[in-house]
TORPA-120569 format. One record per residue: z, x, y of N, C-alpha, C, O in turn; residue in three letters. Coordinates in pm, whole numbers. Layout:
# residues N
<rec n_pz="Z" n_px="X" n_py="Y" ca_pz="Z" ca_px="X" ca_py="Y" c_pz="Z" c_px="X" c_py="Y" o_pz="Z" o_px="X" o_py="Y" aa="ALA"/>
...
//
This chain:
# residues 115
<rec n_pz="2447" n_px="10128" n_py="-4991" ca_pz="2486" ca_px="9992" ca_py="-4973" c_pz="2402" c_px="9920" c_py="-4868" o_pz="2454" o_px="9858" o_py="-4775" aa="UNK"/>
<rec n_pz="2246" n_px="9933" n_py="-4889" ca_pz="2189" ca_px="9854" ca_py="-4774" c_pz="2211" c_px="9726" c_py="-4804" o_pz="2253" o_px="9658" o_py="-4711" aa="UNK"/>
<rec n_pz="2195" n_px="9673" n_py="-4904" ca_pz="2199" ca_px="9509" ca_py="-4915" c_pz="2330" c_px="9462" c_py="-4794" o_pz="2298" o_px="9401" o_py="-4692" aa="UNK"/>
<rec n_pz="2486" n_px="9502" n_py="-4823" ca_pz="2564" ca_px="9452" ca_py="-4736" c_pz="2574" c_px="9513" c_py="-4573" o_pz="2669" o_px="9486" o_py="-4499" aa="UNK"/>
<rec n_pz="2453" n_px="9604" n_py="-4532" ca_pz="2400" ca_px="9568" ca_py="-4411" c_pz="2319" c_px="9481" c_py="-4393" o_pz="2324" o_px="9404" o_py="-4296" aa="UNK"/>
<rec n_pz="2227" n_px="9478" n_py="-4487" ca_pz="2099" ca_px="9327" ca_py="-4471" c_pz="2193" c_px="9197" c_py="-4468" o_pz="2190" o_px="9111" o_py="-4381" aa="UNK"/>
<rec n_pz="2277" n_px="9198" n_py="-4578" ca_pz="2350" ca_px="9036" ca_py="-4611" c_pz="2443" c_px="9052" c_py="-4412" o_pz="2411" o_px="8966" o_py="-4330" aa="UNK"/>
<rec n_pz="2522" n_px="9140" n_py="-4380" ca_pz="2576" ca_px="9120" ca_py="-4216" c_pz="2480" c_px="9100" c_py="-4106" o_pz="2502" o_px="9040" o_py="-4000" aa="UNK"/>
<rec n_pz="2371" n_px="9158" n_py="-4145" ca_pz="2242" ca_px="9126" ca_py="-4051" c_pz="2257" c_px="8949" c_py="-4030" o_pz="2281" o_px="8885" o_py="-3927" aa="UNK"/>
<rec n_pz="2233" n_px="8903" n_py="-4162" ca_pz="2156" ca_px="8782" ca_py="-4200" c_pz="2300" c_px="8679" c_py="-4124" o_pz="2297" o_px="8620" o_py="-4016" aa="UNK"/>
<rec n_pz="2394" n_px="8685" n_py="-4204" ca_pz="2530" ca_px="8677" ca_py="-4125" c_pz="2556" c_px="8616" c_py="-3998" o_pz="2615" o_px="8515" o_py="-3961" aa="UNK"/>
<rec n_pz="2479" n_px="8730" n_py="-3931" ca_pz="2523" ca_px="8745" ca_py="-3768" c_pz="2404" c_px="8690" c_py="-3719" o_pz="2405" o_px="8613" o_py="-3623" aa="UNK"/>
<rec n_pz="2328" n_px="8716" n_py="-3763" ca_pz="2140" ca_px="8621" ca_py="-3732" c_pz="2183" c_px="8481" c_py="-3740" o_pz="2178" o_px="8418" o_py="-3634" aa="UNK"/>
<rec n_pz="2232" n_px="8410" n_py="-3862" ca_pz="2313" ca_px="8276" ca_py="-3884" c_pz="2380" c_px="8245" c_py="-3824" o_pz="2376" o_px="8122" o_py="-3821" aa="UNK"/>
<rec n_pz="2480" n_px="8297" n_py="-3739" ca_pz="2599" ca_px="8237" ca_py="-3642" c_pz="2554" c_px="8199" c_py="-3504" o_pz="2574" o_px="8098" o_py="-3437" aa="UNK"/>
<rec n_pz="2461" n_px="8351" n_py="-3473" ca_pz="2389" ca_px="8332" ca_py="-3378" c_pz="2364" c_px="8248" c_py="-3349" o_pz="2429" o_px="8196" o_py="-3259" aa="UNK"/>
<rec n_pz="2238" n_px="8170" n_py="-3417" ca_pz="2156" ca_px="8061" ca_py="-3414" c_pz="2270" c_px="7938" c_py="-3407" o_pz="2243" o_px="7850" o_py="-3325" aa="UNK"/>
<rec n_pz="2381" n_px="7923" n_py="-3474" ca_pz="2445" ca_px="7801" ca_py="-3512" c_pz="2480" c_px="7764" c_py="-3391" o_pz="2475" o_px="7647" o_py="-3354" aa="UNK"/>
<rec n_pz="2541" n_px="7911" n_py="-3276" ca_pz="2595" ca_px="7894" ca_py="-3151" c_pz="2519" c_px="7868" c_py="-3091" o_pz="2552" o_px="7770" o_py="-3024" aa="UNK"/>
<rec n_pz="2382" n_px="7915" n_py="-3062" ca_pz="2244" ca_px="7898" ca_py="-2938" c_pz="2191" c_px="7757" c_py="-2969" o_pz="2196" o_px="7673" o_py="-2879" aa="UNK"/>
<rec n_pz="2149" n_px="7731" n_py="-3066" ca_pz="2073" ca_px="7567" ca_py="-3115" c_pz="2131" c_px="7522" c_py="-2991" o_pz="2090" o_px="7544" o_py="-2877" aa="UNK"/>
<rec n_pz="2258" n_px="7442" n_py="-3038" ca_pz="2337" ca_px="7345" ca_py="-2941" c_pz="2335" c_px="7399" c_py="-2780" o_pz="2268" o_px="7340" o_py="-2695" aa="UNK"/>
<rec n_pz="2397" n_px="7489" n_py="-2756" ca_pz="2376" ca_px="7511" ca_py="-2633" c_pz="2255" c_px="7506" c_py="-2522" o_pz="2269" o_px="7469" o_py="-2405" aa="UNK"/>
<rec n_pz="2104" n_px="7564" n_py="-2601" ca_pz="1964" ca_px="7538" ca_py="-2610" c_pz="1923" c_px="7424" c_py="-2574" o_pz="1862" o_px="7387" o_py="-2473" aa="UNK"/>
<rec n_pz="1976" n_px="7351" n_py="-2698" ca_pz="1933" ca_px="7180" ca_py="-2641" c_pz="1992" c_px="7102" c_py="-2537" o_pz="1931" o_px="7013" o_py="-2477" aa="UNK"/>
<rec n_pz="2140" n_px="7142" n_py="-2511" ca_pz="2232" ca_px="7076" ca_py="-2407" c_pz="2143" c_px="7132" c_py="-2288" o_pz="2094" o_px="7044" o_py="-2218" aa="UNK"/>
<rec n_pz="2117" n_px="7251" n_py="-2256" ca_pz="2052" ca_px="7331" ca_py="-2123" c_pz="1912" c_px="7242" c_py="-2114" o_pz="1870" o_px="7208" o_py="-2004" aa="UNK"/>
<rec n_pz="1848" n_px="7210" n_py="-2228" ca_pz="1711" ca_px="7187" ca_py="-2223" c_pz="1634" c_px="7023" c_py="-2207" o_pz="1520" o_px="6980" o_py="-2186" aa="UNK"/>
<rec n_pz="1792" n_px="6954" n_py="-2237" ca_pz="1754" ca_px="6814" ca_py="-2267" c_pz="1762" c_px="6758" c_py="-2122" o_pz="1708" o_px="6647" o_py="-2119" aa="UNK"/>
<rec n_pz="1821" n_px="6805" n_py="-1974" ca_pz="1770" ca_px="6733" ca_py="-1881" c_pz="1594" c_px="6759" c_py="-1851" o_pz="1528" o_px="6680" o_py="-1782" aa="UNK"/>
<rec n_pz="1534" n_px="6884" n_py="-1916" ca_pz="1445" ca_px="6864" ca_py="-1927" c_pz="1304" c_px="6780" c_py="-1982" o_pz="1196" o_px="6731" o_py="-1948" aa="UNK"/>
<rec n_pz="1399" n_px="6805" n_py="-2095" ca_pz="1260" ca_px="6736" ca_py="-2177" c_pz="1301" c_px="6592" c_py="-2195" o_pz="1218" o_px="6526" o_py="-2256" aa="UNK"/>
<rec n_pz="1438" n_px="6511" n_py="-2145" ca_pz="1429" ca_px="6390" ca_py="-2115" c_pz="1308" c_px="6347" c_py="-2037" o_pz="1206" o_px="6312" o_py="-2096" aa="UNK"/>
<rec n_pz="1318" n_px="6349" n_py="-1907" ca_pz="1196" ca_px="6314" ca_py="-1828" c_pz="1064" c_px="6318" c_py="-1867" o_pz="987" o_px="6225" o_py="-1891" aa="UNK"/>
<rec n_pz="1049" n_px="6438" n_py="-1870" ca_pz="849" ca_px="6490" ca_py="-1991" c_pz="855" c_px="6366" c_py="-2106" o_pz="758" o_px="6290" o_py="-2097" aa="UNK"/>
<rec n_pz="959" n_px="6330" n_py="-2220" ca_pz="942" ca_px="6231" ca_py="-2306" c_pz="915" c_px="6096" c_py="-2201" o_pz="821" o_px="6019" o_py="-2217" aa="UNK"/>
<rec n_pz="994" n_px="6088" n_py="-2116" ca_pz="1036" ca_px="5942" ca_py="-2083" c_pz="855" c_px="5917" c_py="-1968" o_pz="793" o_px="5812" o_py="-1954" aa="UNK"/>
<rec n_pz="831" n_px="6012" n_py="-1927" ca_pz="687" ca_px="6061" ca_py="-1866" c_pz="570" c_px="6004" c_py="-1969" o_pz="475" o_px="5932" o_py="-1937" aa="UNK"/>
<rec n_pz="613" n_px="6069" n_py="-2139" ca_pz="493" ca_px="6053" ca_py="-2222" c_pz="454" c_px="5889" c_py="-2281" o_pz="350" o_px="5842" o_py="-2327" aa="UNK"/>
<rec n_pz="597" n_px="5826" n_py="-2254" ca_pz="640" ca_px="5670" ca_py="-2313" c_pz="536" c_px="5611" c_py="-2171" o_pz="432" o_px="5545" o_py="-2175" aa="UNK"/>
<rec n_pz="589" n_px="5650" n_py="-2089" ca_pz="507" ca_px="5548" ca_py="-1952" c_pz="384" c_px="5585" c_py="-1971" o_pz="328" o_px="5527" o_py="-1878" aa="UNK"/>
<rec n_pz="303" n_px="5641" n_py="-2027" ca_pz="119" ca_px="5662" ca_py="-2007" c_pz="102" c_px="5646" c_py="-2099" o_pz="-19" o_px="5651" o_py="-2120" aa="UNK"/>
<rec n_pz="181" n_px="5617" n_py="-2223" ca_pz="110" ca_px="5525" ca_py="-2314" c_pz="138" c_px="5393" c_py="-2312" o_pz="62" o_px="5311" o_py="-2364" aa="UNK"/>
<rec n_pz="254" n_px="5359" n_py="-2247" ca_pz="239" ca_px="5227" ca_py="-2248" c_pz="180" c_px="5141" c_py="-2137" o_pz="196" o_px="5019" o_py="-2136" aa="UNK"/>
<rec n_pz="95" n_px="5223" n_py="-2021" ca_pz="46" ca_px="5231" ca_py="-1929" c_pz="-170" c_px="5245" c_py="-1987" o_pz="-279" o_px="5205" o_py="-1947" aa="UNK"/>
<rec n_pz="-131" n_px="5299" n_py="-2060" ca_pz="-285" ca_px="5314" ca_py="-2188" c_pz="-262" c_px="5196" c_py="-2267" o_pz="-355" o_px="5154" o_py="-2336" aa="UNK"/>
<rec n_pz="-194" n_px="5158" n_py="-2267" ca_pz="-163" ca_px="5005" ca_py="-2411" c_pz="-208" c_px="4811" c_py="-2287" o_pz="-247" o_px="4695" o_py="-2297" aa="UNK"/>
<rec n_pz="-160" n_px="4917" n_py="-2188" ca_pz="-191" ca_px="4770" ca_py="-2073" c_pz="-325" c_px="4809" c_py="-2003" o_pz="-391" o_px="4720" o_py="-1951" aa="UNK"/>
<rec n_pz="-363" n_px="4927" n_py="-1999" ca_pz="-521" ca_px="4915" ca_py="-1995" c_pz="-667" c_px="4856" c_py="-2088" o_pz="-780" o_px="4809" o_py="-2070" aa="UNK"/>
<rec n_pz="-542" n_px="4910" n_py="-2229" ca_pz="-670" ca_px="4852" ca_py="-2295" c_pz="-652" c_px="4703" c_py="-2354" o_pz="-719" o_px="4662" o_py="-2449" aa="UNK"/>
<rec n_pz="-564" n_px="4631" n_py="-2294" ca_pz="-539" ca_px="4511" ca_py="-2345" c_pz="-629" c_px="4437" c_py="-2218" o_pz="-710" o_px="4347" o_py="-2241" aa="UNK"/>
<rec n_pz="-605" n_px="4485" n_py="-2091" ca_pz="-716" ca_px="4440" ca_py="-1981" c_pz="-831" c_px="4455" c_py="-2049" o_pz="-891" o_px="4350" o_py="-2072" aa="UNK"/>
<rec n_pz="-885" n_px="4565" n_py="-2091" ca_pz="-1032" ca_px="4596" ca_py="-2124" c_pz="-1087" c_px="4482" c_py="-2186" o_pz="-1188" o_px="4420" o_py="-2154" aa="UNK"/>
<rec n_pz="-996" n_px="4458" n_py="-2293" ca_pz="-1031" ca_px="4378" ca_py="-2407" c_pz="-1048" c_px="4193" c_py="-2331" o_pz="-1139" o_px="4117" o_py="-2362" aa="UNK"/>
<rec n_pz="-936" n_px="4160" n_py="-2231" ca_pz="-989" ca_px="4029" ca_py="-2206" c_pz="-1039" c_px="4010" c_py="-2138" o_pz="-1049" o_px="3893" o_py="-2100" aa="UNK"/>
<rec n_pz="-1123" n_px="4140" n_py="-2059" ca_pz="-1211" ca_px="4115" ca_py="-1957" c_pz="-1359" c_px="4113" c_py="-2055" o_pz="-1463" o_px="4053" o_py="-2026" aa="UNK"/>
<rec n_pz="-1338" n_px="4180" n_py="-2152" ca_pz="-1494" ca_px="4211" ca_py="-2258" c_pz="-1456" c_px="4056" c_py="-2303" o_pz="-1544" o_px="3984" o_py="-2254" aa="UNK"/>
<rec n_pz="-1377" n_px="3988" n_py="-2364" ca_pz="-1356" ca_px="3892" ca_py="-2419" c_pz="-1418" c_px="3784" c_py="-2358" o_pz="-1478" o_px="3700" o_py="-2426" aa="UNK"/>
<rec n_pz="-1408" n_px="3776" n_py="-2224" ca_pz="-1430" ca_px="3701" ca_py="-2119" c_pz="-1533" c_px="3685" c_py="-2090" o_pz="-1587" o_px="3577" o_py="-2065" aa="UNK"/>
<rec n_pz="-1594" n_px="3834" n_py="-2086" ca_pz="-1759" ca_px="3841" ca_py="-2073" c_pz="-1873" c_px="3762" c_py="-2198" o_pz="-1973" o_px="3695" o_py="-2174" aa="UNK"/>
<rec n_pz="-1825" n_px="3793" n_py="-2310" ca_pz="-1915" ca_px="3762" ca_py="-2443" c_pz="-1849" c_px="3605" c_py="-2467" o_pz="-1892" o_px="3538" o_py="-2561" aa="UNK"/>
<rec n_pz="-1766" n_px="3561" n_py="-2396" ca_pz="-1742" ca_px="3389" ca_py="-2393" c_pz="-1827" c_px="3345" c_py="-2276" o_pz="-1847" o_px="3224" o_py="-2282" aa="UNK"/>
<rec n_pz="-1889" n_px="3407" n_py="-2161" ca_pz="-1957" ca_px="3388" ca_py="-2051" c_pz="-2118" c_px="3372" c_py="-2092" o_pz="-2198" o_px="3284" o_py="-2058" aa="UNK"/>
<rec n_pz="-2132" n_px="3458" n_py="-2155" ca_pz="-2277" ca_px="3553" ca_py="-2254" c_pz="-2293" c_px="3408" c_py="-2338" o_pz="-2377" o_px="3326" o_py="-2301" aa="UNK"/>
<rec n_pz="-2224" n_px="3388" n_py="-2431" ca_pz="-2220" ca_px="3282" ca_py="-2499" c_pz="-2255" c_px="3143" c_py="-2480" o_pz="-2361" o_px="3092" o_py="-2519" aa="UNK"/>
<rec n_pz="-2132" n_px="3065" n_py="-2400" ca_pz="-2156" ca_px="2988" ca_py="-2309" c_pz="-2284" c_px="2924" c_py="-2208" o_pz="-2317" o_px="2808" o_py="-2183" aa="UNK"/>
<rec n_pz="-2352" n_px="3087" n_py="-2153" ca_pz="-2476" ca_px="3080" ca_py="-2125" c_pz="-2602" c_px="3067" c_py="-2226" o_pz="-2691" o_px="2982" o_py="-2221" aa="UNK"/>
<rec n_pz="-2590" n_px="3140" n_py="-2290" ca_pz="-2689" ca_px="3098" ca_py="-2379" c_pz="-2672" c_px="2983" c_py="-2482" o_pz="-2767" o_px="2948" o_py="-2552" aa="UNK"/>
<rec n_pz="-2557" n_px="2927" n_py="-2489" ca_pz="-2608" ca_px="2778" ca_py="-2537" c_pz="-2660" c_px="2681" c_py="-2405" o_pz="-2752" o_px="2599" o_py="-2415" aa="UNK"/>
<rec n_pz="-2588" n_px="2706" n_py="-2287" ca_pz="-2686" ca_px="2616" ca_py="-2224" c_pz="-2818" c_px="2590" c_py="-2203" o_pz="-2882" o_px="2486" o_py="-2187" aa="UNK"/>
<rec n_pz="-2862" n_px="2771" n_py="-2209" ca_pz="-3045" ca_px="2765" ca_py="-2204" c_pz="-3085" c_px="2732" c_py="-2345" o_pz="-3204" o_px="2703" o_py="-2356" aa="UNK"/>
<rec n_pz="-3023" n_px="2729" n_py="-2441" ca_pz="-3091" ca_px="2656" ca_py="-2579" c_pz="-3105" c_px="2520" c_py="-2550" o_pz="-3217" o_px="2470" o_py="-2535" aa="UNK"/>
<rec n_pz="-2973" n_px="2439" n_py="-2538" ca_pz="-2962" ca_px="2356" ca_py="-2548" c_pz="-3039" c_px="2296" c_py="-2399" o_pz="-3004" o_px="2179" o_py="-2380" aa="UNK"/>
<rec n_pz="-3119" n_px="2340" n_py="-2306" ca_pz="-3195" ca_px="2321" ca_py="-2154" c_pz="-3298" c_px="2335" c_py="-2279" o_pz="-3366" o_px="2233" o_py="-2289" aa="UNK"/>
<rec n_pz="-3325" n_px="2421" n_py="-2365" ca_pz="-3506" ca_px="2427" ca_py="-2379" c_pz="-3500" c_px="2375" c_py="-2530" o_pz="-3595" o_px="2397" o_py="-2606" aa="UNK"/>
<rec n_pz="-3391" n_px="2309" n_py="-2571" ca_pz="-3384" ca_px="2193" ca_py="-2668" c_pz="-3458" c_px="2131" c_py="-2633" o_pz="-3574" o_px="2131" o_py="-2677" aa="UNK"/>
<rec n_pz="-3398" n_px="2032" n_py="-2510" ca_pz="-3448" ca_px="1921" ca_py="-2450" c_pz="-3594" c_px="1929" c_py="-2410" o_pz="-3683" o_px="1850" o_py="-2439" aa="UNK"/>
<rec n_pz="-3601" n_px="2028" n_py="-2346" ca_pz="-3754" ca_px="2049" ca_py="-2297" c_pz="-3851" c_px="2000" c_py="-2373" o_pz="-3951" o_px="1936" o_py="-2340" aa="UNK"/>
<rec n_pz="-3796" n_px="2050" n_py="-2526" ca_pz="-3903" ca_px="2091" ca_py="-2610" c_pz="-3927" c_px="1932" c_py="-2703" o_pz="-4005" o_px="1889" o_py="-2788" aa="UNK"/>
<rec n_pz="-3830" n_px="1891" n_py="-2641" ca_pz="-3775" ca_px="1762" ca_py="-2748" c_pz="-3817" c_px="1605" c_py="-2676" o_pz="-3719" o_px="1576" o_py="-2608" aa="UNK"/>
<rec n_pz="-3850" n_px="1569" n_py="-2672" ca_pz="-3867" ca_px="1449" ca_py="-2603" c_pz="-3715" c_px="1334" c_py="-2615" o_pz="-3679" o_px="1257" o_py="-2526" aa="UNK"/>
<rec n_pz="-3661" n_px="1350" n_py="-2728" ca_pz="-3552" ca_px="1194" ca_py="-2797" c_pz="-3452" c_px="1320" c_py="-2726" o_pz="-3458" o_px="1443" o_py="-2730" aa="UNK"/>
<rec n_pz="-3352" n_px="1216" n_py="-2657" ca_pz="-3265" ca_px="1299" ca_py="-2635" c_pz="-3109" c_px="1218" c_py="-2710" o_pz="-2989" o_px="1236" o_py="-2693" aa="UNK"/>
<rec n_pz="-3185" n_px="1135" n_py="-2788" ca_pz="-3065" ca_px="1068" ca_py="-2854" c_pz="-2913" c_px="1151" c_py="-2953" o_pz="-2816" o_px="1217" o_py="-2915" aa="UNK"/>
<rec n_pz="-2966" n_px="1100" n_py="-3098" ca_pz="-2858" ca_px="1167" ca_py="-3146" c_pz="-2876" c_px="1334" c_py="-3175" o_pz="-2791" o_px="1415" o_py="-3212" aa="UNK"/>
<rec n_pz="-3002" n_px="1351" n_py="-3147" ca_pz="-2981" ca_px="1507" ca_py="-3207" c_pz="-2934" c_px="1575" c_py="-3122" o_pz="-2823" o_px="1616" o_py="-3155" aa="UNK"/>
<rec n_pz="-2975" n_px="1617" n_py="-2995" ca_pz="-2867" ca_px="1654" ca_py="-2952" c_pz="-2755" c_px="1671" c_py="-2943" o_pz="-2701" o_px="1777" o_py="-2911" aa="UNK"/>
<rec n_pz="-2689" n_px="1544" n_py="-2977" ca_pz="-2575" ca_px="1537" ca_py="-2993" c_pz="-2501" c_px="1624" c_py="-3071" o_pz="-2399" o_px="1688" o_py="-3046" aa="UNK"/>
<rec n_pz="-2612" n_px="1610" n_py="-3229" ca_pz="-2580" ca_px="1709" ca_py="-3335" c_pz="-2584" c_px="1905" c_py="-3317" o_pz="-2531" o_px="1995" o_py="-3381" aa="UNK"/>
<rec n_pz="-2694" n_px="1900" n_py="-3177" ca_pz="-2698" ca_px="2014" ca_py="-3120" c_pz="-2560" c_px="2075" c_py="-3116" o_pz="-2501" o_px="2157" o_py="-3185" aa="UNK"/>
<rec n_pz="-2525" n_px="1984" n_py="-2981" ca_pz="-2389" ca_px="2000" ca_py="-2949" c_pz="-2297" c_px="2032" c_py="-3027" o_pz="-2227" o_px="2132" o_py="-3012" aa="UNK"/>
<rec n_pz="-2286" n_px="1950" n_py="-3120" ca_pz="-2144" ca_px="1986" ca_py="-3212" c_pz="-2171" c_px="2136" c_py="-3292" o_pz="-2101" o_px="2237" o_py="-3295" aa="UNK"/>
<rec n_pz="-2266" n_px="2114" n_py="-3338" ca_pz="-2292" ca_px="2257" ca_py="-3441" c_pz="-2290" c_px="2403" c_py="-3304" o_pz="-2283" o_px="2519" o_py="-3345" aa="UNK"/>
<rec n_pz="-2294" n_px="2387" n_py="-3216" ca_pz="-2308" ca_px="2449" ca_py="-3057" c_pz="-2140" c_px="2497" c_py="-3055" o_pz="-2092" o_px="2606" o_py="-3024" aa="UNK"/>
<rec n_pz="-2066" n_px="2360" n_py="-3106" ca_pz="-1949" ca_px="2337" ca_py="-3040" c_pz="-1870" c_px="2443" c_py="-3135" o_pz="-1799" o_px="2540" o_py="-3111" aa="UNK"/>
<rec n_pz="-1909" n_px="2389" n_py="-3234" ca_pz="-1832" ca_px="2460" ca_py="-3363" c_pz="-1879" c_px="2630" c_py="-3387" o_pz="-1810" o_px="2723" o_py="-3429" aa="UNK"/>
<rec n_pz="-1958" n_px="2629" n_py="-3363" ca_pz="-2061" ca_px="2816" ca_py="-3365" c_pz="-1963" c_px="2895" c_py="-3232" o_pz="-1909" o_px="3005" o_py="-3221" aa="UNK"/>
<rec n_pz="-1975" n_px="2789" n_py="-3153" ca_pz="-1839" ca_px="2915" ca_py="-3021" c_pz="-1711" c_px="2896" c_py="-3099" o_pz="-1677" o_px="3004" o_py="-3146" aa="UNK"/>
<rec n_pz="-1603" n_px="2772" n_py="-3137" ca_pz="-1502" ca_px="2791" ca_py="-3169" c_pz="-1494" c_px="2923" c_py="-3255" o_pz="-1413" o_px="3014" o_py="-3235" aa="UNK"/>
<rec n_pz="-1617" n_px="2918" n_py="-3382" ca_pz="-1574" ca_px="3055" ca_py="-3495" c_pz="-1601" c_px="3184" c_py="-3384" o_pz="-1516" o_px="3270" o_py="-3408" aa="UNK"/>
<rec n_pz="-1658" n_px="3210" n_py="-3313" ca_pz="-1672" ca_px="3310" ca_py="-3241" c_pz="-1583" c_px="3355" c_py="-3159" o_pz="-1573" o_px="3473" o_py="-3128" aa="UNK"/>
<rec n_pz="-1458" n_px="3195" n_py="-3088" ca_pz="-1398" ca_px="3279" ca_py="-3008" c_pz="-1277" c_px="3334" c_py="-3092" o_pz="-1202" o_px="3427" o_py="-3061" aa="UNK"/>
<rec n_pz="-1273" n_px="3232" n_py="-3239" ca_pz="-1167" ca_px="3264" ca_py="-3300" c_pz="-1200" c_px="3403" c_py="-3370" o_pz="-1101" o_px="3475" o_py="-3380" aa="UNK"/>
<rec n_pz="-1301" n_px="3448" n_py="-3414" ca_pz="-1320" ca_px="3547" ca_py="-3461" c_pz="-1290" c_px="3688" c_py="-3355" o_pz="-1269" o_px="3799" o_py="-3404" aa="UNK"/>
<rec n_pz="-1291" n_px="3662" n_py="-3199" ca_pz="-1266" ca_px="3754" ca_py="-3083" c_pz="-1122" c_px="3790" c_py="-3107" o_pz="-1072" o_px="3898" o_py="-3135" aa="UNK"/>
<rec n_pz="-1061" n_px="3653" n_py="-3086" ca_pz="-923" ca_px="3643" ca_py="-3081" c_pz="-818" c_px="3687" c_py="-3243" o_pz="-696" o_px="3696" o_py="-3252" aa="UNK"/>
<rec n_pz="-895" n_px="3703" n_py="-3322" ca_pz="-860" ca_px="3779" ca_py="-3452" c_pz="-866" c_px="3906" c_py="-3438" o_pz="-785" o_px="3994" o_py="-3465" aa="UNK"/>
<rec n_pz="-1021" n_px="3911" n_py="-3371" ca_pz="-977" ca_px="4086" ca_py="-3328" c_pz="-909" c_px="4168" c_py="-3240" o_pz="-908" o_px="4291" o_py="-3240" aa="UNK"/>
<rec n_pz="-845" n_px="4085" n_py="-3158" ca_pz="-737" ca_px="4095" ca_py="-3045" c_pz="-635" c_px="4143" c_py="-3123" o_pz="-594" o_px="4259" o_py="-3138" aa="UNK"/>
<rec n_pz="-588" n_px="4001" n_py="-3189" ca_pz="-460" ca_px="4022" ca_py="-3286" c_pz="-469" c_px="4128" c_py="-3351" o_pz="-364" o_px="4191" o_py="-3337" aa="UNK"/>
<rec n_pz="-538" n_px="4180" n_py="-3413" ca_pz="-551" ca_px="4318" ca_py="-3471" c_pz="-528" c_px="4430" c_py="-3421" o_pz="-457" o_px="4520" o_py="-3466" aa="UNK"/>
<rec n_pz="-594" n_px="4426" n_py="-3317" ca_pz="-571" ca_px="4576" ca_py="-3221" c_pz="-408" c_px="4533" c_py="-3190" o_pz="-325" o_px="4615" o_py="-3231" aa="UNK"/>
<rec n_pz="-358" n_px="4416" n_py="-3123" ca_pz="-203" ca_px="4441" ca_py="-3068" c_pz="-107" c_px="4472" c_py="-3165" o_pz="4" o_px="4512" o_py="-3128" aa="UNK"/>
<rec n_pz="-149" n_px="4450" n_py="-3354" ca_pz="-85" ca_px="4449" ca_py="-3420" c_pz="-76" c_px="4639" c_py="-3460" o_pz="19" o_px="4701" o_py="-3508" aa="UNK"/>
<rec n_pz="-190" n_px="4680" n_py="-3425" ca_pz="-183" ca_px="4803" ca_py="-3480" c_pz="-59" c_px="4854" c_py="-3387" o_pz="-14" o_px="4967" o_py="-3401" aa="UNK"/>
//
């Protein structure tokens, strides 16, 4: 009759466990509260780093930008004698080339916060 020693084995292996689980986790959860509540703060501590990263880079390539339309638009003129309407037209097409750029930054912002 090994089977109904194997099947009391299995039995008593089963109760075992049903009794230890709970007790296990009650003993274990002032532990691993903290370690979780530990793992939540450094990522959301990693989520506010890289949101800095991003509007300080953001900041920079609107700076980058910014600058280099002024030296275009400095060696426009240079190069240009009329400083009438084209420039002007400089300007706007200038004006409109940063808006898609910063909106295109700021799309990719939204993206990353959305992930």
């Amino acid at each position: 009759m090994p089977r109904i020693d194997n099947l009391s084995k299995g039995i008593a292996i089963g109760i075992g466990i049903a009794v230890l689980v709970p007790v296990a986790i009650s003993t274990l959860a002032p532990v691993i509260r903290p370690v979780a509540r530990g793992a939540v703060k450094t990522g959301i501590r990693a989520i506010e780093k890289g949101r800095e990263f991003i509007a300080e880079t953001t900041e920079a390539v609107e700076d980058i930008v910014a600058e280099t339309q002024a030296e275009l638009r400095s060696e426009f003129m240079n190069e240009s004698g009329d400083h009438g309407s084209t420039i002007d037209d400089v300007e706007t097409v200038e004006a409109e080339n940063l808006n898609a750029e910063t909106e295109a930054v700021q799309d990719n912002i939204r993206s990353m916060h959305n992930k």
